[in-house]
C-alpha positions in Angstrom: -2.1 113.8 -111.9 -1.6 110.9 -113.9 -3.8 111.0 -117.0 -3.7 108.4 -119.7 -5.1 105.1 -121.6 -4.3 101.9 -122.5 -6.2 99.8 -124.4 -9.8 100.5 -123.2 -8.2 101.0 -119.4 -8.7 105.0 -118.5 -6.4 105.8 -115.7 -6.5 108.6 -113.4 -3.9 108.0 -110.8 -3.0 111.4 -108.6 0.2 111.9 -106.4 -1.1 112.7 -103.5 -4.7 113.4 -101.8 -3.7 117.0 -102.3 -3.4 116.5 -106.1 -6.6 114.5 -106.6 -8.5 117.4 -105.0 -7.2 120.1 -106.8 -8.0 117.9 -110.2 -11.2 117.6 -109.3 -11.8 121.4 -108.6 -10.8 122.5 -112.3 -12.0 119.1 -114.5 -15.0 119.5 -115.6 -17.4 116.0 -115.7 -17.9 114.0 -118.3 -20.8 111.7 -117.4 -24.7 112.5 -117.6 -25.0 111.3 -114.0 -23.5 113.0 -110.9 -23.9 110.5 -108.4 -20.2 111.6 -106.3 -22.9 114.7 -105.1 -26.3 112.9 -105.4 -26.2 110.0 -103.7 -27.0 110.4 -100.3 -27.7 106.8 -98.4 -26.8 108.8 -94.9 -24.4 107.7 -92.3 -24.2 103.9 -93.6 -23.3 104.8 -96.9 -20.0 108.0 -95.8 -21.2 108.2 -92.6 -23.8 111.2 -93.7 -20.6 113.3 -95.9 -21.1 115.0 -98.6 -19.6 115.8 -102.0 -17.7 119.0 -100.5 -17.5 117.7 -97.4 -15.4 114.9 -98.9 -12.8 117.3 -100.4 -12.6 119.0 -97.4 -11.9 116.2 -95.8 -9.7 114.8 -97.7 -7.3 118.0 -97.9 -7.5 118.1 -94.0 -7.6 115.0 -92.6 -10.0 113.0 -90.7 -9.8 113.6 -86.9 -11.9 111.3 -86.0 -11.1 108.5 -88.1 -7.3 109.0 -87.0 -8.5 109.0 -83.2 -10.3 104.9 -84.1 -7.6 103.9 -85.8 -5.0 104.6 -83.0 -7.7 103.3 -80.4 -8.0 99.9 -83.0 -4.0 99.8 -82.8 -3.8 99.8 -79.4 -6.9 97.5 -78.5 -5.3 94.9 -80.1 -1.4 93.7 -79.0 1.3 92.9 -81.9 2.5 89.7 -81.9 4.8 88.2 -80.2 7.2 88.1 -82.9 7.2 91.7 -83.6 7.5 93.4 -80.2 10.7 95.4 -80.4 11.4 98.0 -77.6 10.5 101.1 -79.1 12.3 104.8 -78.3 10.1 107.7 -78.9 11.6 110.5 -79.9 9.9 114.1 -82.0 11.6 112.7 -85.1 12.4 108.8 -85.8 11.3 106.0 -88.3 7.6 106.2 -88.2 4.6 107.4 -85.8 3.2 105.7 -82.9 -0.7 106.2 -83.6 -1.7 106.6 -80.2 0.9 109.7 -79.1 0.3 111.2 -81.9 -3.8 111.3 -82.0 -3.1 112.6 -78.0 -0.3 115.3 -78.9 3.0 114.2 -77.6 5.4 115.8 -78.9 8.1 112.5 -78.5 5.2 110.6 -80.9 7.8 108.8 -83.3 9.9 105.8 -82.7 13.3 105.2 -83.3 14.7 101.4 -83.8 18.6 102.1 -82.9 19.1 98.6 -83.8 18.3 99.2 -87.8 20.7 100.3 -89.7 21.6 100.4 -93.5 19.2 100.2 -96.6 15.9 99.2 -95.3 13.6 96.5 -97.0 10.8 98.1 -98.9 7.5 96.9 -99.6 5.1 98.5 -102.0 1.3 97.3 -101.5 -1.6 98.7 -103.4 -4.9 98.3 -102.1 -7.8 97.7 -103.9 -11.0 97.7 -102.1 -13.6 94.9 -103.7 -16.5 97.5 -102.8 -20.3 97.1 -103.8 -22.7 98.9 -102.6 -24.0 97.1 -99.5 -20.5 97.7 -97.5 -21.1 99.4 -94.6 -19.1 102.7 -93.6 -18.3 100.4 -90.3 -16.9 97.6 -92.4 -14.5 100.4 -94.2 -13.5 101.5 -90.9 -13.1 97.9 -89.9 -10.5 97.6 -92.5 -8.8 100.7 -92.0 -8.4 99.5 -88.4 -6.3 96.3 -89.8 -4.5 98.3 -92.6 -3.2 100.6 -89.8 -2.1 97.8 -87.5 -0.6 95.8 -91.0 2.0 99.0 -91.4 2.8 99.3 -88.0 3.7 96.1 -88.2 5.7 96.1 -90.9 7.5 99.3 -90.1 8.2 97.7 -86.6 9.3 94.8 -88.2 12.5 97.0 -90.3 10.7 97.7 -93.4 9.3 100.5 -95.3 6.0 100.6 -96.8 5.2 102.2 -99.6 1.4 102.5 -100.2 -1.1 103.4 -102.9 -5.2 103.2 -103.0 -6.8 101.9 -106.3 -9.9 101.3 -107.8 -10.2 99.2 -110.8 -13.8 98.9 -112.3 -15.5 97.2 -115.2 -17.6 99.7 -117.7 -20.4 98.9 -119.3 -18.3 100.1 -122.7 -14.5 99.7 -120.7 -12.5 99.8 -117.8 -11.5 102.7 -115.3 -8.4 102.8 -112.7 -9.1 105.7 -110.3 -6.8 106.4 -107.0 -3.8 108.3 -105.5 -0.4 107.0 -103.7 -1.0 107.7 -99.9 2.7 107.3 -98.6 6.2 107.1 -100.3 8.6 104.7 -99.4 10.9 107.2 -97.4 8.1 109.2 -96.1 6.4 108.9 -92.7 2.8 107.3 -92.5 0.2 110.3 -92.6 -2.6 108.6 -90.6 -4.8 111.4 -91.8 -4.3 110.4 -95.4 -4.5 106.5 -94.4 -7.9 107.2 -92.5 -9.4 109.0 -95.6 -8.0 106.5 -97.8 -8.5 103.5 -96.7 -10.9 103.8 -93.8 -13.5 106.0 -94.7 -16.2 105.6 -97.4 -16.2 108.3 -99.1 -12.8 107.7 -100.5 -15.1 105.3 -103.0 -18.2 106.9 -102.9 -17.2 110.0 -103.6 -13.9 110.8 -104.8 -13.7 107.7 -106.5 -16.7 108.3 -108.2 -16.2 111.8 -108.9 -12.7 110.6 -110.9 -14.7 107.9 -112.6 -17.2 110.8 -113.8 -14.0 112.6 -115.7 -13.3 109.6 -117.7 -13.5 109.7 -121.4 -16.1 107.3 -121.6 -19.6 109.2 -121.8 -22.0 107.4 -119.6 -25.8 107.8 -120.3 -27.3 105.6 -117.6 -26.6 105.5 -114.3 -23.7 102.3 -114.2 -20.4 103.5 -112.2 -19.1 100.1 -112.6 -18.3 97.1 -111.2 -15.0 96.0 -108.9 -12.5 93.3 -110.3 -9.3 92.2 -108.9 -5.7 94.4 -110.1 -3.3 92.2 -111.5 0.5 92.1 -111.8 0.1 93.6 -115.7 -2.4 96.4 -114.6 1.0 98.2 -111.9 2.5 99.1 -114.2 0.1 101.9 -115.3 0.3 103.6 -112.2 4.5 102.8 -112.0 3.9 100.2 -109.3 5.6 97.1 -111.2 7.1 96.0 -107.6 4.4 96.4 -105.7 2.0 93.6 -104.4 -2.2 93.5 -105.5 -3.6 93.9 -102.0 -7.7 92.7 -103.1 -9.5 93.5 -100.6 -13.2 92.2 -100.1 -15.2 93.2 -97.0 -17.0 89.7 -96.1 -14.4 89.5 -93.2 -14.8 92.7 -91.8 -17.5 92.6 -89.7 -14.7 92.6 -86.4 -11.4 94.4 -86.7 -9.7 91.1 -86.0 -11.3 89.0 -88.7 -10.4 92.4 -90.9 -7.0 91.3 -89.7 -6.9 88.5 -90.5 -8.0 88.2 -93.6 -5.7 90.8 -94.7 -2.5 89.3 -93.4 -3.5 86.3 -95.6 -4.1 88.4 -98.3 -0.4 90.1 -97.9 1.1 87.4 -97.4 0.0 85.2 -100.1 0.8 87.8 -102.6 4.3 88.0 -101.3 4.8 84.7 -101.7 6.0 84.4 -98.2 5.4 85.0 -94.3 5.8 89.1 -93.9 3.4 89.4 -91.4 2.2 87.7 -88.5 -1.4 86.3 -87.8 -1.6 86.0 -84.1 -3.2 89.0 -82.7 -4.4 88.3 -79.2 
């Protein structure tokens, strides 16, 4: 687990779900208020989990959120541009969604036609959250994020992905969040699902890191969201990687999810790494 501080920024950055978990187990809190455990806004707010049941969850995976994201994948066909033939195989380049949610054993692709040092891209999300986003509109965008890698990965590259939260303090600023894949590792869609798709990634983890921050709170502020920046990466050793913002005004349908985050990629990137036109 990453611990440190610069200026008034308090990060907490953890290696892996795994690791923020077991921090959270043996730090003790900080903060007067406990709101990781006490708030409790039911299913629209982490669709009805708890504190516990977030941990669990997170260590384990999210079965159900996996299954929507590889029904999202497949309701909506790549583009044109990206359809490759795909070879499936029980070991390859990256997973296809939809075999492995159903079990097949051939459930990862091969791309014979790639060969030497793949392209890597490193993005790190940031989700613009406040409190009247929906647990649909997280899925919503965990629907798009899934079909962005696939995308990508089809496409030759390899992603490398991170989850952040960056939030103005009444008396600072806090950087909570985890890396979710490596650049040579495969996509864990149980990680991504947690991560990026379900609220309690936020509303409870997130907060629960925020709570172990040196900064003694004595009302009941956890923050508010504003935007990473190329200077803030290199706290969490991410100087390559682009500031994925995400807001959730688009993510009322998976597609307008999508697009707006191609946008978003690709205007950080400077260029066109990802194509638009889902039918």
């Amino acid at each position: 687990m990453r611990l440190s501080q610069s200026g008034n920024i308090v990060v907490q950055f953890g290696d892996s779900l795994d690791d923020v978990v077991r921090y959270l187990r043996t730090t003790p809190r900080v903060w007067t208020y406990n709101n990781s455990k006490t708030n409790d806004y039911g299913h629209r707010w982490t669709f009805g989990l708890d504190y516990e049941g977030a941990l669990e969850l997170a260590l384990k995976g999210w079965p159900d959120g996996t299954d929507r994201l590889a029904k999202g994948v497949k309701a909506m066909p790549a583009p044109q541009a990206v359809h490759h033939k795909r070879q499936f195989d029980v070991g390859g380049d990256f997973p296809d969604v939809g075999r492995f949610v159903s079990g097949q054993p051939d459930c990862m692709v091969r791309r014979g036609r790639q060969s030497g040092i793949k392209p890597v891209i490193h993005l790190v999300i940031a989700p613009m959250t406040h409190s009247e986003v929906t647990a649909y509109e997280f899925l919503t965008m965990g629907t798009a994020m899934a079909l962005v890698i696939d995308q990508l990965e089809a496409s030759g590259r390899r992603v490398e992905l991170d989850v952040a939260f960056y939030r103005r303090l009444p008396n600072g600023k806090s950087l909570e969040g985890w890396k979710i894949k490596r650049a040579d590792e495969h996509l864990d869609f149980g990680a991504l699902a947690f991560s990026i798709a379900h609220p309690a990634s936020v509303r409870r983890l997130g907060f629960a890191l925020r709570e172990r921050t040196r900064y003694s709170m004595q009302d009941d502020d956890y923050g508010h969201s504003i935007p990473i920046t190329a200077e803030i990466l290199p706290l969490i050793d991410a100087e390559r990687a682009l500031c994925i913002n995400i807001a959730y005004s688009d993510c009322k349908t998976t597609r307008g999810a999508v697009r707006s985050l191609v946008n978003i990629i690709n205007n950080a990137a400077g260029e066109t790494i990802v194509e638009a036109d889902y039918d």
